[in-house]
C-alpha positions in Angstrom: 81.8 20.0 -55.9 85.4 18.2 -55.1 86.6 15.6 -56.7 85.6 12.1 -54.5 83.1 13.9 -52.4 79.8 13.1 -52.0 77.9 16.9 -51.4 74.1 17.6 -51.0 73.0 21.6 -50.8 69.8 21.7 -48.7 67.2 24.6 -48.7 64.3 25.3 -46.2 61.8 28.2 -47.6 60.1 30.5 -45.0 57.1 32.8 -46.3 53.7 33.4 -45.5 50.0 31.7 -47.5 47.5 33.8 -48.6 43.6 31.8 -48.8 44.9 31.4 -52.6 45.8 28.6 -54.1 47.9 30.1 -57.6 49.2 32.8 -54.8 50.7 30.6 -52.7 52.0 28.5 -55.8 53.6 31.6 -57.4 55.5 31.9 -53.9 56.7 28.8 -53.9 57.9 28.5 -57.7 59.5 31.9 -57.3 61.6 30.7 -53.5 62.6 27.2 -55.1 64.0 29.2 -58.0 66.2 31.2 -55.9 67.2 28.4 -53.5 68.0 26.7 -57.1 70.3 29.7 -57.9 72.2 28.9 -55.1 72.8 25.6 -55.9 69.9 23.7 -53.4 69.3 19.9 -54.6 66.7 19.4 -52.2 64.5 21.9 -51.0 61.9 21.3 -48.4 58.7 23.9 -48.5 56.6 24.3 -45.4 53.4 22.3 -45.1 49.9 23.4 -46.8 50.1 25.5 -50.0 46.7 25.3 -51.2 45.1 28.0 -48.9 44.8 28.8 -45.4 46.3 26.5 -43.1 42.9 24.7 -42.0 42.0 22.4 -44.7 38.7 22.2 -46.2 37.7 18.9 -45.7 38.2 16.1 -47.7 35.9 16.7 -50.5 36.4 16.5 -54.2 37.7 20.3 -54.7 40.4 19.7 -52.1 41.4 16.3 -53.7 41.6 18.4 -56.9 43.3 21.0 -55.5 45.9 18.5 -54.2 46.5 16.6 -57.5 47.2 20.3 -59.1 49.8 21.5 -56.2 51.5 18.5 -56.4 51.1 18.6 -60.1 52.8 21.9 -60.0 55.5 20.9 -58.1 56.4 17.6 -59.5 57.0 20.0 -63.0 59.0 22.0 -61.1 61.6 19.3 -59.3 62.1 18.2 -63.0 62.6 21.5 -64.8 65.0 22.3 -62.3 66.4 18.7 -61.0 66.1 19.5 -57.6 64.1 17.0 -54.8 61.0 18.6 -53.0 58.6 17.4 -50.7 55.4 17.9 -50.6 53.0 17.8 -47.9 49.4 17.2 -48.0 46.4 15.9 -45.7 45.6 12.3 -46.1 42.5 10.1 -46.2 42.7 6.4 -46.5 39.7 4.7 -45.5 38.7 5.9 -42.2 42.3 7.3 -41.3 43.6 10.5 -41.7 46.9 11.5 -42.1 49.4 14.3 -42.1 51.5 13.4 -44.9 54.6 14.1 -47.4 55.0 12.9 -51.0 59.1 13.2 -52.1 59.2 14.2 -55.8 62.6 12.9 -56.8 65.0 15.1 -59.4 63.6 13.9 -62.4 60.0 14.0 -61.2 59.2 10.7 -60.5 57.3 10.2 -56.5 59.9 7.7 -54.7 57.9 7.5 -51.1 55.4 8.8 -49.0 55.7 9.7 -45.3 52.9 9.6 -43.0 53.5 11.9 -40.0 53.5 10.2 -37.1 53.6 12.9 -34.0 51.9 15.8 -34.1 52.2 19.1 -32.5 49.4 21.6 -31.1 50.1 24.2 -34.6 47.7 26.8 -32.4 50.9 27.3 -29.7 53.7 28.6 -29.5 56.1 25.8 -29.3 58.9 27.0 -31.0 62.1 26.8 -28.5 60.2 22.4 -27.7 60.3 21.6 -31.0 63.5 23.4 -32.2 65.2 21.4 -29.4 63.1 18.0 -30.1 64.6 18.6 -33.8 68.3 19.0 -32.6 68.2 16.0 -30.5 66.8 14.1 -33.9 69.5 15.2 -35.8 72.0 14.9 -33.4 70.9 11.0 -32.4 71.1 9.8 -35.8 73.7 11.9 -36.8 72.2 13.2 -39.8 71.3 17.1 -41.3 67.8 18.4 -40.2 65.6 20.7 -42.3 62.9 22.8 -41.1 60.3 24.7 -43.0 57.8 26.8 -41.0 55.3 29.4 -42.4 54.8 33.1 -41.2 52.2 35.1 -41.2 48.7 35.7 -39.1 45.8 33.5 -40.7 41.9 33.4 -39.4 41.5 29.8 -39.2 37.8 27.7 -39.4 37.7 25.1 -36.0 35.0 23.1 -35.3 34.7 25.5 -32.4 34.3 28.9 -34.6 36.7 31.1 -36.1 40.1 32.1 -34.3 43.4 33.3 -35.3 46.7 31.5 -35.4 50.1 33.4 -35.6 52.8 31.0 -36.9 56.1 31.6 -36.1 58.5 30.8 -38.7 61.9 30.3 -37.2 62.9 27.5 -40.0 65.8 26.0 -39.7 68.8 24.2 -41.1 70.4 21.9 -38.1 74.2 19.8 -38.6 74.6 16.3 -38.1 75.6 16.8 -34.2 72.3 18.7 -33.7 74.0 22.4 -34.1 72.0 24.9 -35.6 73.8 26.1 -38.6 70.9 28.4 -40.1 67.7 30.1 -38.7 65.0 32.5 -39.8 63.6 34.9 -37.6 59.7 35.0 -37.1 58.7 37.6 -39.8 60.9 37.5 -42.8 60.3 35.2 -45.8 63.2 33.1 -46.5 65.5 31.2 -48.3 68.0 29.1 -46.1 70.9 27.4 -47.9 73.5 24.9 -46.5 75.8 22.2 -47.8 76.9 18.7 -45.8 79.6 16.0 -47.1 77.5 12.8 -47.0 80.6 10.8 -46.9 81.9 13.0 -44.0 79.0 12.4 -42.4 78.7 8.8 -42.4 82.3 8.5 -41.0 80.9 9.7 -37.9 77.2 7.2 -37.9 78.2 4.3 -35.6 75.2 1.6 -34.9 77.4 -0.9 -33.5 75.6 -1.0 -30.3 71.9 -0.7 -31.9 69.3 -3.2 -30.5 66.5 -3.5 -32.7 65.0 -6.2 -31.1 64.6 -4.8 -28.2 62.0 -2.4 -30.6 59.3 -5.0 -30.6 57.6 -4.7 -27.7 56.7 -1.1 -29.3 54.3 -3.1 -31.7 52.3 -4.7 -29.4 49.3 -3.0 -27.9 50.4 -3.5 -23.9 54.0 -3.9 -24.0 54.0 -7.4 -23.8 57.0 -10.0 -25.1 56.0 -10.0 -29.0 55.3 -13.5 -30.3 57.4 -14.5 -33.0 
């Protein structure tokens, strides 16, 4: 790292889940370990470890199964001093969410993210959502990582059994929105990038931000908020 700067190596893993758990664990472990080797500090995994990607409900084996994944991985982040997030289904009273816990460096959980849009996983939305990312990134002018899985899986609906192809295509996007790094739809792997934080915040102006003109957002028909 140079002397002054502020530098933060970012990974995005790419593989494909088997329907077990210690499998899919083993993966992981063994692709945060090489993203380590080349000097990562935070690497995101993709979504769902435990299994196949449909979860099995919200009983007391997948709450279990949770606690040991994230278990697993909080271990890991401090062994190695590297950030990962983890993501997980969510139940809190009668809500359910598609969530992330951040495990920090020396293993300690900082935050928790609920997801708050979510896509149709069953399509093939790749080139939408690669371009909704880039415009994320390139809006608030910071880096973007993506983590997608590979693989075919037969997936459990409440309609039957059917079969989801996911399409991998992970990638690492700059603060403007330019793709830097991408995976192709087969291959698992391990995408590496650097960014200078204080490079980047020399180019994050908010000057002209109205935040008060977000309010209306919380009200139920768009009505002036009352204060």
């Amino acid at each position: 790292m140079e002397e002054g700067k502020r530098m933060v190596t970012v990974s995005a893993l790419q593989f494909s889940c088997t329907d077990d758990i210690s499998t899919n664990l083993a993966t992981a472990e063994t692709l945060v370990g090489a993203a380590h080797q080349k000097g990562a500090n935070i690497i995101l995994i993709q979504k769902k470890l435990m299994s196949h990607f449909v979860s099995c409900g919200h009983s007391l084996c997948n709450i279990l199964c949770m606690v040991f994944v994230f278990l697993r991985m909080q271990k890991l982040a401090k062994e190695l001093g590297v950030v990962i997030p983890v993501s997980f289904f969510e139940e809190a009273n009668n809500a359910r969410y598609n969530s992330v816990a951040v495990i920090d460096a020396d293993g300690t959980d900082p935050g928790l993210y609920r997801k708050s849009h979510i896509p149709d996983e069953g399509l093939d939305s790749r080139d939408h959502r690669r371009r909704v990312m880039q415009g994320h990134a390139g809006a608030n002018v910071v880096p973007l990582i993506v983590s997608n899985r590979i693989g075919k899986e037969i997936i459990q609906t409440e309609h039957g059994k059917s079969e989801i192809t996911f399409y991998g295509n992970s990638f690492i996007a700059g603060p403007t929105g330019e793709i830097i790094l991408i995976a192709d739809d087969k291959e698992e792997t391990v995408l590496v990038a650097q960014f200078d934080l204080d490079q980047i915040k020399s180019k994050r102006v908010f000057r002209d931000r109205r935040p008060d003109l977000y309010k209306v957002l919380l009200t139920l028909d768009g009505s002036k908020p009352t204060l």
